[in-house]
C-alpha positions as a Markdown table, in Angstrom:
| # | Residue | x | y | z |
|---|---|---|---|---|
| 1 | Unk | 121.8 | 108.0 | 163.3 |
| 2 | Unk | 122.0 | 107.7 | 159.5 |
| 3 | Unk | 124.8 | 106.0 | 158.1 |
| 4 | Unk | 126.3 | 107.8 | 154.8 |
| 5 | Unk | 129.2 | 107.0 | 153.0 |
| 6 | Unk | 130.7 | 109.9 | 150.4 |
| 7 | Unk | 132.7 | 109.1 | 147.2 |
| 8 | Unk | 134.4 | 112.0 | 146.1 |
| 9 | Unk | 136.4 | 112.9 | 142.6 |
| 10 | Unk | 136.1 | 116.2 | 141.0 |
| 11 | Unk | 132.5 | 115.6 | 139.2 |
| 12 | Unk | 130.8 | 112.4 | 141.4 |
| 13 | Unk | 129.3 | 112.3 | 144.6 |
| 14 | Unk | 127.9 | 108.9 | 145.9 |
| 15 | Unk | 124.8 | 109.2 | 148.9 |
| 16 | Unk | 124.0 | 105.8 | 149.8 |
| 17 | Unk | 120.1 | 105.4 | 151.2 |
| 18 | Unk | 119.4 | 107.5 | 154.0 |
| 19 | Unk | 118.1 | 110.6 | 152.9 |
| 20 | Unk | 114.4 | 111.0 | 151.5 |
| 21 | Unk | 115.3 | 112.8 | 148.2 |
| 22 | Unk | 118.1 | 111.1 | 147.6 |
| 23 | Unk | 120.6 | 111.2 | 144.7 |
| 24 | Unk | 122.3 | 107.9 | 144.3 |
| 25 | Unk | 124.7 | 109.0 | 141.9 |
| 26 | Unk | 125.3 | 112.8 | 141.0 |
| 27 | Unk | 127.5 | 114.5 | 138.3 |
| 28 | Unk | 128.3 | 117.8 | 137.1 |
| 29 | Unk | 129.7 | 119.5 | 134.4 |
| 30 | Unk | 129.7 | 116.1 | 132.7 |
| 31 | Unk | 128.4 | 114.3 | 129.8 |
| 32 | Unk | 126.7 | 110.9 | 129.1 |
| 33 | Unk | 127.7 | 109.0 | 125.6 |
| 34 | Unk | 124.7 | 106.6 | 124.0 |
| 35 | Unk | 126.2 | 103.3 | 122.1 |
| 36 | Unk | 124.3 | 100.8 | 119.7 |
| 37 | Unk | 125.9 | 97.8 | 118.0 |
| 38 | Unk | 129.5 | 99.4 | 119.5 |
| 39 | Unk | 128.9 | 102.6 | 117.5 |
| 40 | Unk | 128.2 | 106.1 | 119.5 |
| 41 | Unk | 124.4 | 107.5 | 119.1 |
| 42 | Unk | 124.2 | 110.3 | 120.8 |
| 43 | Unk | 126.4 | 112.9 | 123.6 |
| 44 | Unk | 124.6 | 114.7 | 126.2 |
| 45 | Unk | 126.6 | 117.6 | 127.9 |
| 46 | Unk | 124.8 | 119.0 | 131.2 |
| 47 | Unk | 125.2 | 120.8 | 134.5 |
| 48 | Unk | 123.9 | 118.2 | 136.2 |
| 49 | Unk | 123.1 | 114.3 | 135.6 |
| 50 | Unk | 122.0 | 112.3 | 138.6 |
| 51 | Unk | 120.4 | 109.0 | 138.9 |
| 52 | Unk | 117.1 | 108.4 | 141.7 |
| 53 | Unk | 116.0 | 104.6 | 143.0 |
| 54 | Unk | 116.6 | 103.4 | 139.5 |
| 55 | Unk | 119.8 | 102.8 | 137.8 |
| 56 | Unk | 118.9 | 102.7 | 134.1 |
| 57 | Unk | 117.6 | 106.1 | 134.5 |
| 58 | Unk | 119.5 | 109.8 | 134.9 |
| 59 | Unk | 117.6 | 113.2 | 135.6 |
| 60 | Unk | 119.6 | 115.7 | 133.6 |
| 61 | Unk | 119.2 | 119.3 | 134.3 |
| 62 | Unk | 120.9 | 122.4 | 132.4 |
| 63 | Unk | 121.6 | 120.8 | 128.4 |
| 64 | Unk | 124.4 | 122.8 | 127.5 |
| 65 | Unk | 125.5 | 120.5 | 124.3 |
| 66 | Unk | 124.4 | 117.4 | 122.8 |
| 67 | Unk | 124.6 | 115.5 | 119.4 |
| 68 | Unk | 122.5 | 112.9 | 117.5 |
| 69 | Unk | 124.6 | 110.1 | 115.1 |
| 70 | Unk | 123.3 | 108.2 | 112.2 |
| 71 | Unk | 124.4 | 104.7 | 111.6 |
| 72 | Unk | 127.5 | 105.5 | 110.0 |
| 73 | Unk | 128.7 | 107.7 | 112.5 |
| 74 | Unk | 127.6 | 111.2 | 111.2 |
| 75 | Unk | 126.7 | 113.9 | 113.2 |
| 76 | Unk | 122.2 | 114.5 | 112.0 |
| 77 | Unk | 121.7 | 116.8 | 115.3 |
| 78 | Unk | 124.2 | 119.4 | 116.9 |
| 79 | Unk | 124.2 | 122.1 | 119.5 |
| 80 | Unk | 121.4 | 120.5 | 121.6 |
| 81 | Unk | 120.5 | 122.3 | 124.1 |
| 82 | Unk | 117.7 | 121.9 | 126.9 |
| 83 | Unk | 116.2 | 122.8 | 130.9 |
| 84 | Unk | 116.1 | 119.5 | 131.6 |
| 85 | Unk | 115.3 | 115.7 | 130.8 |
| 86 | Unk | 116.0 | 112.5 | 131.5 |
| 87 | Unk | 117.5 | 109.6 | 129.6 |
| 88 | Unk | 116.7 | 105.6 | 129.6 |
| 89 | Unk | 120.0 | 103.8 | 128.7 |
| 90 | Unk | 118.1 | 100.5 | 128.9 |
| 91 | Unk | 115.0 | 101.5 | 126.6 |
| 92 | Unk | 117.4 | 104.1 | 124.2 |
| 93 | Unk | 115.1 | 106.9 | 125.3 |
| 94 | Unk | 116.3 | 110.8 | 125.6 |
| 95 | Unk | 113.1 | 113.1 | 126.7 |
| 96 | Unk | 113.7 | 116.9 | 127.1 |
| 97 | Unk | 112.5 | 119.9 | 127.5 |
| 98 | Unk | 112.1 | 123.6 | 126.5 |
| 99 | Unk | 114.7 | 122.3 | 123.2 |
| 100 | Unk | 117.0 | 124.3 | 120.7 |
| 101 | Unk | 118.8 | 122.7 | 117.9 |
| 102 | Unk | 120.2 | 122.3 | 114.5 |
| 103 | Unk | 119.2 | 119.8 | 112.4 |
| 104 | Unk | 121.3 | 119.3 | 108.9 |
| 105 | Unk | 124.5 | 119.1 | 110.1 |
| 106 | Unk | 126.0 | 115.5 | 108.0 |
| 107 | Unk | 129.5 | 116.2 | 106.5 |
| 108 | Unk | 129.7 | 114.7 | 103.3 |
| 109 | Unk | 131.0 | 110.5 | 103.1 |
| 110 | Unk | 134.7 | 110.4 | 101.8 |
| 111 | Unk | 135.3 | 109.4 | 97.9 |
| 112 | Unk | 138.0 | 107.6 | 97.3 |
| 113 | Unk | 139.8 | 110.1 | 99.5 |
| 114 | Unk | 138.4 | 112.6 | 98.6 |
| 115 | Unk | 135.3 | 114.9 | 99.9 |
| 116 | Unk | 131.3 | 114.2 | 97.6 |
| 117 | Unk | 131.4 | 117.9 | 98.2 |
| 118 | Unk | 133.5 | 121.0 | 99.8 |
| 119 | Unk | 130.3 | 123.0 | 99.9 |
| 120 | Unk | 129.3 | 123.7 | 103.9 |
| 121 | Unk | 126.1 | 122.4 | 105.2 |
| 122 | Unk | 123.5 | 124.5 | 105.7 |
| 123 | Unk | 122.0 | 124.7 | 109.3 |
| 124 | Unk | 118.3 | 124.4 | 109.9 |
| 125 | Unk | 117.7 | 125.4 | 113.7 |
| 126 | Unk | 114.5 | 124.1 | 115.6 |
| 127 | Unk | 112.9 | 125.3 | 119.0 |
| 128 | Unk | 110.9 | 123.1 | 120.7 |
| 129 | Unk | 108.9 | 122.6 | 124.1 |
| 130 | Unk | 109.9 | 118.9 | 124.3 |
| 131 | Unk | 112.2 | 116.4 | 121.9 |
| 132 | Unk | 111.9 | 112.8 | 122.2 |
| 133 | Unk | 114.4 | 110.3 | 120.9 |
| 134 | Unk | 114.0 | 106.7 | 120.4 |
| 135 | Unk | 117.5 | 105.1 | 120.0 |
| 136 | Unk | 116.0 | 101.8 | 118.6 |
| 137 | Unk | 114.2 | 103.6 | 115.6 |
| 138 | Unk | 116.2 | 106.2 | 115.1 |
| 139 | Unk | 113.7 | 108.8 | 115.3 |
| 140 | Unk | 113.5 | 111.9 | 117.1 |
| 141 | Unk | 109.7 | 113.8 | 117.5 |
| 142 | Unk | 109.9 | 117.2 | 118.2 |
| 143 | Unk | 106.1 | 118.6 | 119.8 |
| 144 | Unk | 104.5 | 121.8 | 121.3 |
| 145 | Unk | 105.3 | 125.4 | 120.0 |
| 146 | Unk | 108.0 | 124.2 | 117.3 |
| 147 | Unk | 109.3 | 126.9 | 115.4 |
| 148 | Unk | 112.0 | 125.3 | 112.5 |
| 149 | Unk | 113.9 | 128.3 | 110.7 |
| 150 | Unk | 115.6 | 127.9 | 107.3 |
| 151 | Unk | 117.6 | 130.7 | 105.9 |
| 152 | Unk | 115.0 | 134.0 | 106.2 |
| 153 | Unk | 111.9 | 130.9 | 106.6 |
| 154 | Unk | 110.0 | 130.4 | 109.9 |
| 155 | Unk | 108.1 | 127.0 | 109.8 |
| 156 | Unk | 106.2 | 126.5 | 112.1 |
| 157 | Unk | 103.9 | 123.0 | 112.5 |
| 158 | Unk | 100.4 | 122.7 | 113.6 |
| 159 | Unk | 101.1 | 119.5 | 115.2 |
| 160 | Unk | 105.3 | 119.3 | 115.7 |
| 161 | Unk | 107.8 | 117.8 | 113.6 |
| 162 | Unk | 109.5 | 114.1 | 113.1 |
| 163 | Unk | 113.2 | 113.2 | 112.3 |
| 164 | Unk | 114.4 | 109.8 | 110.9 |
| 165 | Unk | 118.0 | 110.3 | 111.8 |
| 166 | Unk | 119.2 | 107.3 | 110.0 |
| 167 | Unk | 118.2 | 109.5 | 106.6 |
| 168 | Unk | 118.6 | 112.8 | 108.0 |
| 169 | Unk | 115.0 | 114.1 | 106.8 |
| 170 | Unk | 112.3 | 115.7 | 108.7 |
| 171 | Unk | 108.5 | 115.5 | 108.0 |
| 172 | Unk | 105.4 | 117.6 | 108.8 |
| 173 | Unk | 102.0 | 115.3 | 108.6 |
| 174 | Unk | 99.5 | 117.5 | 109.7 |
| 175 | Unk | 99.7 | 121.4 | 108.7 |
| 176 | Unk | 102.0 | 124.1 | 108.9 |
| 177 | Unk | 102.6 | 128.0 | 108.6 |
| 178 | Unk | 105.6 | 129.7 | 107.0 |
| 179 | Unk | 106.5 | 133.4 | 107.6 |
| 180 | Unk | 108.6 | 134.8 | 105.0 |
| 181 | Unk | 109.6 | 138.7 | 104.7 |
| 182 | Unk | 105.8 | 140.2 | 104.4 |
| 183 | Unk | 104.1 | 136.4 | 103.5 |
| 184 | Unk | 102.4 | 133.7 | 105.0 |
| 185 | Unk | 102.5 | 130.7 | 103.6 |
| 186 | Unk | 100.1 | 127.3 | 104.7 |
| 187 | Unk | 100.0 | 123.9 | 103.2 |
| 188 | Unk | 99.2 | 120.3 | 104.7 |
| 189 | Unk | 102.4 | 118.6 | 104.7 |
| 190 | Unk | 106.5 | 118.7 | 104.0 |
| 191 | Unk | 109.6 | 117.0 | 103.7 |
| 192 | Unk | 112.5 | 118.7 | 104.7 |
| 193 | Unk | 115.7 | 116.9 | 103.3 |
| 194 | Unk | 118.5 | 118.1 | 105.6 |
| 195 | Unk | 121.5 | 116.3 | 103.4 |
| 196 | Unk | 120.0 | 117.6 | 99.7 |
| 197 | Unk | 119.3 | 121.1 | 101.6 |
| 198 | Unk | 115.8 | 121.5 | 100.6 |
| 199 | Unk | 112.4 | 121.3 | 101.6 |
| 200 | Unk | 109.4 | 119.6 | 99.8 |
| 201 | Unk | 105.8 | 120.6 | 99.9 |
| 202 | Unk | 103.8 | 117.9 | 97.8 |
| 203 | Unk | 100.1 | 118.3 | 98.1 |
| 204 | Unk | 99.0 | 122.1 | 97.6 |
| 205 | Unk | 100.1 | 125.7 | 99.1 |
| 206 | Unk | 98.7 | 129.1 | 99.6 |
| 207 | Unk | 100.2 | 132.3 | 100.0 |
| 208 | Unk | 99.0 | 135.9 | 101.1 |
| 209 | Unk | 101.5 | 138.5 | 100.9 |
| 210 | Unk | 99.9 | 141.6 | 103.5 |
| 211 | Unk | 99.6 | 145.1 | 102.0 |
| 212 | Unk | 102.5 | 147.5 | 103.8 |
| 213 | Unk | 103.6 | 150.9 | 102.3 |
| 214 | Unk | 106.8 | 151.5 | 103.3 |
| 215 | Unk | 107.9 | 155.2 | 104.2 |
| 216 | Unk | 111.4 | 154.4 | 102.6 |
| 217 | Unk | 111.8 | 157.9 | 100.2 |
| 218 | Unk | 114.4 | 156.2 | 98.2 |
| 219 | Unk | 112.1 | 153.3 | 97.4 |
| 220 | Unk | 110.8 | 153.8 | 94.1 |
| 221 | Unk | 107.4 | 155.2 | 94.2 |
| 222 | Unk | 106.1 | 152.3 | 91.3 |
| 223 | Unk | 107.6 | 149.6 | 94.2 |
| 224 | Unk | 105.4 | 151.5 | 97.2 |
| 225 | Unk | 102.5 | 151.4 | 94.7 |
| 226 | Unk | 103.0 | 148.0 | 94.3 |
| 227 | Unk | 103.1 | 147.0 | 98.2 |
| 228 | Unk | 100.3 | 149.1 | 98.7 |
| 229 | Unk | 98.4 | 145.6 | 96.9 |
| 230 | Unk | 98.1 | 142.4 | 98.8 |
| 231 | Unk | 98.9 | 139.4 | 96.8 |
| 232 | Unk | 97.3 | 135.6 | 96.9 |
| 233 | Unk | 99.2 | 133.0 | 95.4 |
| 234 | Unk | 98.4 | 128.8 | 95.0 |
| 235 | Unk | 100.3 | 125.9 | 93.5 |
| 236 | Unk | 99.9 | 122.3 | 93.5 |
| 237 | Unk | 103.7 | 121.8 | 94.9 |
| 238 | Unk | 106.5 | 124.0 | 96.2 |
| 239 | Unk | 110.2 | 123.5 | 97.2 |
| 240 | Unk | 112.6 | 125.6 | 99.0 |
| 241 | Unk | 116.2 | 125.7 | 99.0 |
| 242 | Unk | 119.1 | 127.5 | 98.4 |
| 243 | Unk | 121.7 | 129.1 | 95.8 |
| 244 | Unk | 125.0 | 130.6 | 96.4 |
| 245 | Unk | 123.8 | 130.6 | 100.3 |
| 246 | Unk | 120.5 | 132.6 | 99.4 |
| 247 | Unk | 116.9 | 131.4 | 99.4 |
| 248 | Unk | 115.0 | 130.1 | 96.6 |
| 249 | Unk | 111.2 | 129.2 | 96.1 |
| 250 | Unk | 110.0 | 127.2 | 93.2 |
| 251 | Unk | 106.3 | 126.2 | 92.6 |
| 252 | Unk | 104.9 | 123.7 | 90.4 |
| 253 | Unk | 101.8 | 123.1 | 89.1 |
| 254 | Unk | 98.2 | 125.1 | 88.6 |
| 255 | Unk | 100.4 | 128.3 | 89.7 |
| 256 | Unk | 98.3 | 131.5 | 89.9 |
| 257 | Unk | 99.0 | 134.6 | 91.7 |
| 258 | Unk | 96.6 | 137.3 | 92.1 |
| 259 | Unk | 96.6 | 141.1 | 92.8 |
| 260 | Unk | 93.7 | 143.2 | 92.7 |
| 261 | Unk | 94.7 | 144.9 | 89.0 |
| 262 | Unk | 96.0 | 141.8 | 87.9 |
| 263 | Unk | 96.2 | 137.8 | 87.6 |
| 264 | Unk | 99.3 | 135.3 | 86.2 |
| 265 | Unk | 99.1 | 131.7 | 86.2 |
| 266 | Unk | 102.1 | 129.7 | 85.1 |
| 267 | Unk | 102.8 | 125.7 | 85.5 |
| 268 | Unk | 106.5 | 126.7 | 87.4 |
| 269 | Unk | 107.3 | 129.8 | 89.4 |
| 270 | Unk | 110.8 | 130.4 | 91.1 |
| 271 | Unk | 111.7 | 133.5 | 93.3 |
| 272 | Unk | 115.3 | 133.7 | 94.1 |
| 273 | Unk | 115.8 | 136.1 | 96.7 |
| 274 | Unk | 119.7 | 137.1 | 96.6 |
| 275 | Unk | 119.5 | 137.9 | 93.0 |
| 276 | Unk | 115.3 | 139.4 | 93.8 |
| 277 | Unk | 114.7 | 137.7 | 90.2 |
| 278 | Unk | 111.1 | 136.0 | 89.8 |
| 279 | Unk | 111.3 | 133.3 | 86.7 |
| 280 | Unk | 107.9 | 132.0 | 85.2 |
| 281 | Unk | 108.2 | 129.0 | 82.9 |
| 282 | Unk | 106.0 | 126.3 | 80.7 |
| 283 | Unk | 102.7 | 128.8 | 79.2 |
| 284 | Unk | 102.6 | 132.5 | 80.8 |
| 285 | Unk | 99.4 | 134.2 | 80.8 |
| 286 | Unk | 99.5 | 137.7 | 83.0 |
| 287 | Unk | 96.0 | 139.7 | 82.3 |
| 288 | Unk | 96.1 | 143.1 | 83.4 |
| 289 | Unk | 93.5 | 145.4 | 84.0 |
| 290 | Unk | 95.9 | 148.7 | 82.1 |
| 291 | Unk | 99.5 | 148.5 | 81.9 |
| 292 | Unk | 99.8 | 151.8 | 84.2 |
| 293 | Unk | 102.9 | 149.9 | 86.1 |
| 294 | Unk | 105.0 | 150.7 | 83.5 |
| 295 | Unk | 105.0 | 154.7 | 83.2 |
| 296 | Unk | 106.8 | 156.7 | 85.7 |
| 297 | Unk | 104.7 | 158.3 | 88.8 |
| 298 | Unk | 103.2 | 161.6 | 87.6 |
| 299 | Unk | 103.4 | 160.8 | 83.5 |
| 300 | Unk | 101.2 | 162.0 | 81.6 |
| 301 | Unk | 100.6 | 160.4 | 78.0 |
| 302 | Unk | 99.6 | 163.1 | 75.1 |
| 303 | Unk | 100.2 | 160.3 | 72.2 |
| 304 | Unk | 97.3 | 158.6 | 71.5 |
| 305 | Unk | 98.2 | 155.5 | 70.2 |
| 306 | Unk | 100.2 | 155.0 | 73.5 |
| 307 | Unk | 97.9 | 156.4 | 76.1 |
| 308 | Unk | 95.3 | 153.6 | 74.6 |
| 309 | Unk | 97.7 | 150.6 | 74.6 |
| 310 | Unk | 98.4 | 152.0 | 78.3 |
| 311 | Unk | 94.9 | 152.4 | 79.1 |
| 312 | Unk | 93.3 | 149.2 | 77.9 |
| 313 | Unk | 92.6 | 145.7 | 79.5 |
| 314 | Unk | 95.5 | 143.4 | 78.2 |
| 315 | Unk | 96.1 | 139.9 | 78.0 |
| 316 | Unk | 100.0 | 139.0 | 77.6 |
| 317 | Unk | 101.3 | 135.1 | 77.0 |
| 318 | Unk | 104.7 | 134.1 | 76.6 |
| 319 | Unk | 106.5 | 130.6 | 77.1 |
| 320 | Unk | 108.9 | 132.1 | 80.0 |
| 321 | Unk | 109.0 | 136.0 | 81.9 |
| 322 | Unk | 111.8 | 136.3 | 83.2 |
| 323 | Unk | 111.5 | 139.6 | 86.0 |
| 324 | Unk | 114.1 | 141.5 | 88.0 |
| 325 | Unk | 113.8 | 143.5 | 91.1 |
| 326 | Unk | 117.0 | 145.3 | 91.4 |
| 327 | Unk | 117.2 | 146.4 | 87.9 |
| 328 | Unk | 113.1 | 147.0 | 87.1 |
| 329 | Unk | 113.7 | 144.8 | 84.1 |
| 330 | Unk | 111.0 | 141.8 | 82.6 |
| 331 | Unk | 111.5 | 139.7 | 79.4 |
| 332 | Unk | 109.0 | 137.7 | 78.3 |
| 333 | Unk | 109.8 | 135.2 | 75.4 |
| 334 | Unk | 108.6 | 132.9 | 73.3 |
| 335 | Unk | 105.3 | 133.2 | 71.5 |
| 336 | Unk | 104.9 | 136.5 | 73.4 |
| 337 | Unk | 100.9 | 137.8 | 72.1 |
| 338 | Unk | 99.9 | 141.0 | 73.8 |
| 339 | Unk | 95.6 | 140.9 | 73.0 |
| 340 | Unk | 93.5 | 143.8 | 73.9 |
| 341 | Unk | 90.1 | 145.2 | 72.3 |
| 342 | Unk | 91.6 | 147.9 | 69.8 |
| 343 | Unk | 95.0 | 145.9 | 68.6 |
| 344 | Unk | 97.1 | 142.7 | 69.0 |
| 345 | Unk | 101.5 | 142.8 | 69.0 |
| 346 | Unk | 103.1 | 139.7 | 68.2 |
| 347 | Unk | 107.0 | 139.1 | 68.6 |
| 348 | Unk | 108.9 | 136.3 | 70.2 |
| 349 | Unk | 110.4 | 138.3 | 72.8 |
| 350 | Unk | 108.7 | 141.3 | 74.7 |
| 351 | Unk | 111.4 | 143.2 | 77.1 |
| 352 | Unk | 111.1 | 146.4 | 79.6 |
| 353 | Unk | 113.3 | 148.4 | 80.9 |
| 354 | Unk | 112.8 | 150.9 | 83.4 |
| 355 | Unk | 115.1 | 154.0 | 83.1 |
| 356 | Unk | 114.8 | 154.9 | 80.0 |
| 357 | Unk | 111.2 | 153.2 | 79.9 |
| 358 | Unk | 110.9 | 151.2 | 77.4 |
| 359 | Unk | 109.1 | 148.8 | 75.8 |
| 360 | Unk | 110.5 | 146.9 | 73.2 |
| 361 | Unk | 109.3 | 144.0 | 70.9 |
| 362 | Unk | 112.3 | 141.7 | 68.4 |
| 363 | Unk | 111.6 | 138.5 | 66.2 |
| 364 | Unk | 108.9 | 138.4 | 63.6 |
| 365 | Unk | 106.7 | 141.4 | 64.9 |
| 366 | Unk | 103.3 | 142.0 | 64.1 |
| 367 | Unk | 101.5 | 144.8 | 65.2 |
| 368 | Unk | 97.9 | 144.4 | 63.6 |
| 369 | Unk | 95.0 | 146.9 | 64.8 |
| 370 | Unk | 91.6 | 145.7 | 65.0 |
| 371 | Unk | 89.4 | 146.1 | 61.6 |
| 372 | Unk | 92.7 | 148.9 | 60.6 |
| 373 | Unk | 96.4 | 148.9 | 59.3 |
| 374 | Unk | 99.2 | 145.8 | 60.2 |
| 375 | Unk | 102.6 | 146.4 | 60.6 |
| 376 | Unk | 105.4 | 143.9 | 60.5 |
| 377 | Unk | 108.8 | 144.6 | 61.4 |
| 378 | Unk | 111.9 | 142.8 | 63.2 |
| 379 | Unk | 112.4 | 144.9 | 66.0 |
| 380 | Unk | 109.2 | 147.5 | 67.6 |
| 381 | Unk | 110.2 | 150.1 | 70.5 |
| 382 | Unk | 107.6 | 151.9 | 72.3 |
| 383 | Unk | 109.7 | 154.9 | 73.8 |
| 384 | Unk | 107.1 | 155.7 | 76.8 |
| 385 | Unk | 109.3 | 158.9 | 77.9 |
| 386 | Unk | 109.7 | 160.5 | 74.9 |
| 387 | Unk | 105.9 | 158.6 | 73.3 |
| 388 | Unk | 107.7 | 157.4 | 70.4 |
| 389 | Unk | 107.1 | 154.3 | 68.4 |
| 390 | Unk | 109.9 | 152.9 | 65.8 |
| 391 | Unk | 109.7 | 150.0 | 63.5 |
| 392 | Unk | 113.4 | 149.0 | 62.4 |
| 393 | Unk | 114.0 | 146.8 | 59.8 |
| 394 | Unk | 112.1 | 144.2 | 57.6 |
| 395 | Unk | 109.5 | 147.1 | 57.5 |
| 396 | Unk | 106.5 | 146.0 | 55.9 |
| 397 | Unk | 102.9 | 147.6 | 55.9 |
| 398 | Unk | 99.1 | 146.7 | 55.2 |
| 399 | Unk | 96.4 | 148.9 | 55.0 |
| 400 | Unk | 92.9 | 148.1 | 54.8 |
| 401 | Unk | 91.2 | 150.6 | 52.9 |
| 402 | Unk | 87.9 | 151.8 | 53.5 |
| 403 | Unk | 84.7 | 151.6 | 51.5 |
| 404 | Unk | 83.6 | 154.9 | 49.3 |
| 405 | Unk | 80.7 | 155.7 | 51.0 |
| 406 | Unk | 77.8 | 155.6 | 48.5 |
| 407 | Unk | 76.7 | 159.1 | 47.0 |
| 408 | Unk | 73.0 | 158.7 | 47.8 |
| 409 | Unk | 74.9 | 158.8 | 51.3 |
């Protein structure tokens, strides 16, 4: 006969040796709390913890909560959640499996009684197949099918994702992909500074934005046009955060985007989606096969003048473009030169405006066609609904006259 001795409470039962698959100690519904130097590490909540042969070492099964401290005391991983795992109190080792977290969550340090900052912390949520935590480095290493998501970004690591939880920051070493809306973006390695709330890609990034129509009929047709293309962009660096809550993508460096009727390059790009405004700064250069995305679907153009400057190849630079989605609007300023074969306009700001469509040119305008007249003026508007051009004031004109032909001619 088998001795065995029970210890019961409401969440521990005690089996003493005796049984081949024995539990030595068993607990459910319960949690286990991690300490270092006297300061809590970490919380595990589960269904079940139990400890087998060794004491140093509980089986956990059924993560429903679990957090992750800095040194100071500050929550760097919430919500954690796992199947199962296990945990070496002696070696400061948590392993689990088939993971879901957020990362980010660090309240700010008081200041002299006062909060660094009111503004919330946003969440970054990871899934994982396994997370390992190493108490004595303080770093966690998330591996196999990790999938980080950040606002409306998917990130998702060729070769999983590392945590230093004493600075809240996550890296990527080896690769990743983004999803974004209709893009996929790749580059070779980030940063992602949880307490700062933005992520850092340093060494060169790609994008390829698919072609999809949408069947939407109160899209505007000139937008469905537009999707219709599929767009490739590169940078040397990118960052992504957030404003006012909504997402924002800035790239440095040897920017260039490409469309199949058209190329920009730029030295800083940034897309903010809330406010669907795309900035361009440092020199602008956007060379466009025609300018056809600026008349309305179906328009026909009878003037001449403005059916060529339409039709024509074009080269426009500017110091900054400034484009917005929601109102169909683009400045561009500074040193704005639009260059094609048959004329050149010169202003130091170019703006359109899409209902009525307009194209408008202000500050020091020249308007010079090639081998023909110049005209100079403050402020030029090219009406392309009604195919009017006005010059308003400081009007000046040169004309180049033409030689008599000789009479023997």
């Amino acid at each position: 006969m088998i001795a065995t001795m029970i210890f019961r409470s409401d969440d521990v039962q005690h089996l003493l040796i005796g049984q081949p698959d024995r539990r030595d100690v068993e607990i459910f519904n319960s949690s286990l709390r991690g300490y270092s130097n006297n300061r809590l590490h970490w919380v595990i909540k589960a269904k079940q913890i139990w400890s087998q042969g060794n004491k140093t070492v509980f089986k956990l099964s059924g993560l429903t909560d679990g957090q992750l401290y800095d040194d100071d005391g500050r929550i760097v991983i919430q919500h954690l959640m796992a199947s199962n795992g296990e945990t070496n109190i002696r070696s400061k080792v948590i392993s689990l499996y088939s993971v879901s977290a957020e990362l980010g969550f660090r309240p700010a340090v008081p200041l002299h009684g006062l909060l660094a900052s009111e503004k919330p912390a946003r969440r970054v949520r990871v899934d994982a197949d396994e997370m390992h935590y190493f108490g004595t480095s303080k770093r966690t290493f998330l591996q196999g099918n990790v999938a980080i998501y950040q606002g409306k970004f998917k990130i998702v690591p060729k070769n999983g994702l590392q945590v230093d939880n004493a600075t809240n920051t996550a890296f990527i070493t080896e690769g990743f992909t983004i999803y974004y809306d209709r893009m996929v973006i790749t580059g070779n390695t980030m940063t992602i500074h949880m307490d700062d709330e933005y992520s850092e890609v340093p060494d060169g990034i790609r994008g390829i934005r698919s072609a999809i129509p949408t069947g939407d009929p109160e899209l505007d047709p000139r937008e469905n046009r537009l999707r219709k293309l599929p767009t490739e962009w590169v940078a040397d660096k990118a960052r992504f955060s957030s404003k006012n809550g909504e997402d924002v993508m800035t790239l440095e460096g040897g920017v260039e985007i490409i469309q199949p009727d058209k190329t920009i390059t730029t030295s800083q790009l940034e897309y903010d989606d809330g406010s669907d405004v795309l900035t361009l700064q440092g020199k602008v250069v956007i060379k466009n096969r025609n300018l056809l995305w600026a008349l309305k679907p179906g328009k026909i153009i009878k003037n001449d003048d403005i059916r060529k400057t339409i039709a024509q190849p074009s080269i426009i630079t500017g110091s900054k473009a400034i484009f917005e989605g929601g109102t169909k609007r683009g400045r561009i300023i500074g040193n704005v030169k639009i260059e094609q074969d048959s004329q050149t306009i010169e202003s130091q700001k170019m703006e359109y405006e899409d209902n009525p469509a307009l194209l408008r040119f202000t500050g020091n305008v020249v308007f010079e066609k090639t081998n023909s007249d110049t005209l100079r003026c403050s402020e030029l508007t090219i009406d392309l609904d009604n195919e009017e051009m006005l010059a308003r004031r400081s009007i000046s004109t040169e004309f180049k006259l033409k030689k008599k032909p000789n009479a023997s001619n």
